[in-house]
C-alpha positions as CSV (number, residue, x, y, z in Angstrom):
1,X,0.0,0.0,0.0
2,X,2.5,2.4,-0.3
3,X,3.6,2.2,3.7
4,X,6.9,2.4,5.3
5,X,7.4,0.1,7.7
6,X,9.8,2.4,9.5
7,X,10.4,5.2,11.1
8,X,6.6,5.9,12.7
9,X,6.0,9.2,13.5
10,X,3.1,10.4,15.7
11,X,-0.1,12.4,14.7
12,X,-2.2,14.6,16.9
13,X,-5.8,14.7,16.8
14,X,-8.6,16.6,19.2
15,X,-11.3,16.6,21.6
16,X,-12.6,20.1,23.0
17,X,-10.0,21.3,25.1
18,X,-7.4,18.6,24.7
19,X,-4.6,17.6,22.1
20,X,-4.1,13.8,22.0
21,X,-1.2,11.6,20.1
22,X,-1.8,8.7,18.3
23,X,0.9,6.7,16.1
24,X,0.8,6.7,12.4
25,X,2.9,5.5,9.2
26,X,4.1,8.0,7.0
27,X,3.6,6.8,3.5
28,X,6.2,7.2,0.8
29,X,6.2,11.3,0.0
30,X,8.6,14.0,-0.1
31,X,8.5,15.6,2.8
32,X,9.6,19.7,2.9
33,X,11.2,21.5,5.2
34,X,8.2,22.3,7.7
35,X,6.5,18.7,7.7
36,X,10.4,17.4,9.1
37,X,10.3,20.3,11.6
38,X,7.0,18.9,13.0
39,X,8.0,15.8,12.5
40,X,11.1,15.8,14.6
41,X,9.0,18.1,17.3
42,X,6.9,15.2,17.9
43,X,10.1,12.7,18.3
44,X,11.3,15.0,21.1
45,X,7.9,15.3,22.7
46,X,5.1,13.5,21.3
47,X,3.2,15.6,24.1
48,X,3.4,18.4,21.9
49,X,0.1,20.1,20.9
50,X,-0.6,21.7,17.2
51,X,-0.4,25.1,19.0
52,X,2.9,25.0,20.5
53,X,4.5,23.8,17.5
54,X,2.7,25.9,15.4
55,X,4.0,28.5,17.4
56,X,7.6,27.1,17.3
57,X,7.4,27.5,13.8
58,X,5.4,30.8,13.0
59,X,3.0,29.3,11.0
60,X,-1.0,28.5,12.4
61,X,-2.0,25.6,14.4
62,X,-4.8,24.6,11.5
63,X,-1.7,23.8,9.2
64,X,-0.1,22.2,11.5
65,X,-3.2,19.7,12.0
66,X,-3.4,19.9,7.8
67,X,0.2,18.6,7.2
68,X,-0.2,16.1,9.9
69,X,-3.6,14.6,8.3
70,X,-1.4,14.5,5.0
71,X,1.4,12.5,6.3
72,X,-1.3,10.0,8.5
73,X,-2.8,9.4,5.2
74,X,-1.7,5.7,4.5
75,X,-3.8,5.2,1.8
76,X,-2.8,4.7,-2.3
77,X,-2.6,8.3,-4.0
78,X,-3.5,8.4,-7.4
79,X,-3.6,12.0,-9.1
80,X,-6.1,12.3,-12.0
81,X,-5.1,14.4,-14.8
82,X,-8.4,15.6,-17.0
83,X,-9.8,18.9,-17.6
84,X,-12.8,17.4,-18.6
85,X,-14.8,17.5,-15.1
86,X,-17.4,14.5,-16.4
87,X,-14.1,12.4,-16.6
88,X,-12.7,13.9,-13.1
89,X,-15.5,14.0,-10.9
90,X,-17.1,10.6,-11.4
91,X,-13.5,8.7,-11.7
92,X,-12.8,10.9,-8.5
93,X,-15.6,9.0,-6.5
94,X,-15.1,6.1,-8.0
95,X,-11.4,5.6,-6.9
96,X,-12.3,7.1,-3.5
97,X,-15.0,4.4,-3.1
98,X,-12.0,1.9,-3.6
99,X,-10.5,3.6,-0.7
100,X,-7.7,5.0,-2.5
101,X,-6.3,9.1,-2.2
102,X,-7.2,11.0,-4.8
103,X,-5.7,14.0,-6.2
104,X,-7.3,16.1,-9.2
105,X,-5.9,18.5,-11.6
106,X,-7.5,20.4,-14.7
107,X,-4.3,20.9,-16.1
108,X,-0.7,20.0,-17.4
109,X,0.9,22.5,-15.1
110,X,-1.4,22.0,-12.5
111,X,-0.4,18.1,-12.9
112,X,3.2,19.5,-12.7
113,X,2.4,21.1,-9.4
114,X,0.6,18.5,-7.4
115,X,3.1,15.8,-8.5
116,X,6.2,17.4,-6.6
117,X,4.1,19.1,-3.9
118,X,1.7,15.5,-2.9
119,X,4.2,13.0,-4.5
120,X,1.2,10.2,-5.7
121,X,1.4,6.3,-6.4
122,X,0.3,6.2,-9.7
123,X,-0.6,8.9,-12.3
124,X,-4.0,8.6,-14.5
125,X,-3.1,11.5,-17.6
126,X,-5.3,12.7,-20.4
127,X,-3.4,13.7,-23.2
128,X,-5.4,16.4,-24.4
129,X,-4.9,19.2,-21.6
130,X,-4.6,23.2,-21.5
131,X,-1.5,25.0,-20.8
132,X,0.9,21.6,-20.5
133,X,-0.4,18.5,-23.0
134,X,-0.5,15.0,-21.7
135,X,3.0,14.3,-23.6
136,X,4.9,17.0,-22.2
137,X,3.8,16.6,-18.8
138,X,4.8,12.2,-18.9
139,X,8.4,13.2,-20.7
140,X,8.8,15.8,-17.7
141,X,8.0,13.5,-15.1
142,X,10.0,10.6,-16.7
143,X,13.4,12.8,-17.0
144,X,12.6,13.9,-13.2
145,X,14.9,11.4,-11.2
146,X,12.8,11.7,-8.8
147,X,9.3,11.2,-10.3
148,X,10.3,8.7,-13.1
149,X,9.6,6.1,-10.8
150,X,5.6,7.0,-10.6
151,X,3.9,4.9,-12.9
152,X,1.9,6.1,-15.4
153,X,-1.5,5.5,-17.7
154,X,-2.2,8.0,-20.2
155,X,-6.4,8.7,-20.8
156,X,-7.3,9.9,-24.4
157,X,-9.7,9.8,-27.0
158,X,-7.1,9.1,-29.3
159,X,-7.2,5.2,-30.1
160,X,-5.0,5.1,-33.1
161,X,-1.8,2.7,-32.7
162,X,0.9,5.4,-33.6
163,X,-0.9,7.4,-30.3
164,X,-0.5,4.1,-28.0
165,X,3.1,3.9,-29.3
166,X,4.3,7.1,-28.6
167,X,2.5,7.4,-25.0
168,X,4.5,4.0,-24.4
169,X,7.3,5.5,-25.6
170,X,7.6,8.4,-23.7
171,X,7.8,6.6,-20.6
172,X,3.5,5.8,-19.9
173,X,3.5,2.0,-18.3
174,X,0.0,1.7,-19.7
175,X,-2.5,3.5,-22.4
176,X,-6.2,3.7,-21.8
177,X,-8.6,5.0,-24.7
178,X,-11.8,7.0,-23.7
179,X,-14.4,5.9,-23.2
180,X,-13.2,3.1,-21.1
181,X,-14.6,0.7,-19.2
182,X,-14.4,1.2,-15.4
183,X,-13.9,-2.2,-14.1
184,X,-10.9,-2.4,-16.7
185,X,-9.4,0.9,-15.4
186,X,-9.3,-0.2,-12.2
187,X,-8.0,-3.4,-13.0
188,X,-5.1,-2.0,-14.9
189,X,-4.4,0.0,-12.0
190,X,-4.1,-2.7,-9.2
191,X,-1.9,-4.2,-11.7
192,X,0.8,-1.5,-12.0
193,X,0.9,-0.9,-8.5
194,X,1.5,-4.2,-7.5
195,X,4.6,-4.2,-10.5
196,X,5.8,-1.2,-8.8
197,X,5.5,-2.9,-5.2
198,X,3.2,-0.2,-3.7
């Protein structure tokens, strides 16, 4: 599932008037600068509240609680790439329903974004996409040592063979044509992540 077995860091949660500290996995993400602060905080005193670190830190106590929710969040991200919301929104609930983390962006740069800032499990991409196309956005992330490791499967309309190819080519580990069928999506995507051991 995407878990570390090691370190385990601790996560706060709340009850009216009280700040308690339960134990979590972090799953595999990059974490910046602030989320190791906290992080190492809460290895010196796992007592600490989201208001004295937040203080600590200058920042406010409600993104303390945010990045802590983010790194408790064990489950499989998968960021879907369509700016086509009748493709986002329903694929959206359907992946959530399979308990799985998902991400949404309406755009290549907005892909570009969320993929160093929530580092996700598997990428679903349309090709077709304002501002950054499909392409572009898989040859970045390929030529990234860092993200070429996130698999990816490229969503389009185009069907034709040469399409397929090149999406292949350019680094996608799979190649989806719209409209597809659900149940294969899905499918396809439990395969990958088991070949990529998440």
């Amino acid at each position: 599932m995407g878990k570390l077995t090691a370190p385990i860091y601790p996560n706060t949660f709340t009850q009216p008037g009280h700040t308690y500290i339960k134990t979590v996995q972090v799953t595999r993400m990059k974490l910046d600068e602030i989320d190791k602060q906290i992080l190492a905080m809460l290895e010196q005193d796992e007592d600490a509240s989201n208001a004295a670190i937040a203080e600590k830190l200058g920042i406010a106590p409600e993104a303390v609680e945010e990045r802590l929710d983010r790194l408790a969040d064990t489950r499989t991200k998968i960021l879907v790439v369509d700016d086509e919301p009748d493709t986002l929104i329903p694929l959206t609930r359907a992946l959530e329903a399979d308990n799985y983390a998902v991400i949404g962006a309406a755009d290549g740069a907005e892909a570009l974004e969320k993929v160093t800032a929530e580092t996700p499990d598997l990428i679903l991409l349309d090709l077709m996409l304002p501002k950054v196309n499909g392409y572009e956005v898989c040859m970045k992330l390929k030529e990234d040592p860092l993200t070429r490791h996130i698999p990816i499967i490229m969503l389009s309309a185009k069907g034709e063979i040469k399409d397929k190819v090149l999406g292949i080519e350019i680094g996608a580990e799979d190649y989806v044509t719209k409209p597809f069928d659900l149940l294969e999506l899905k499918t396809r995507i439990r395969a990958l992540l088991r070949r990529s051991a998440v």
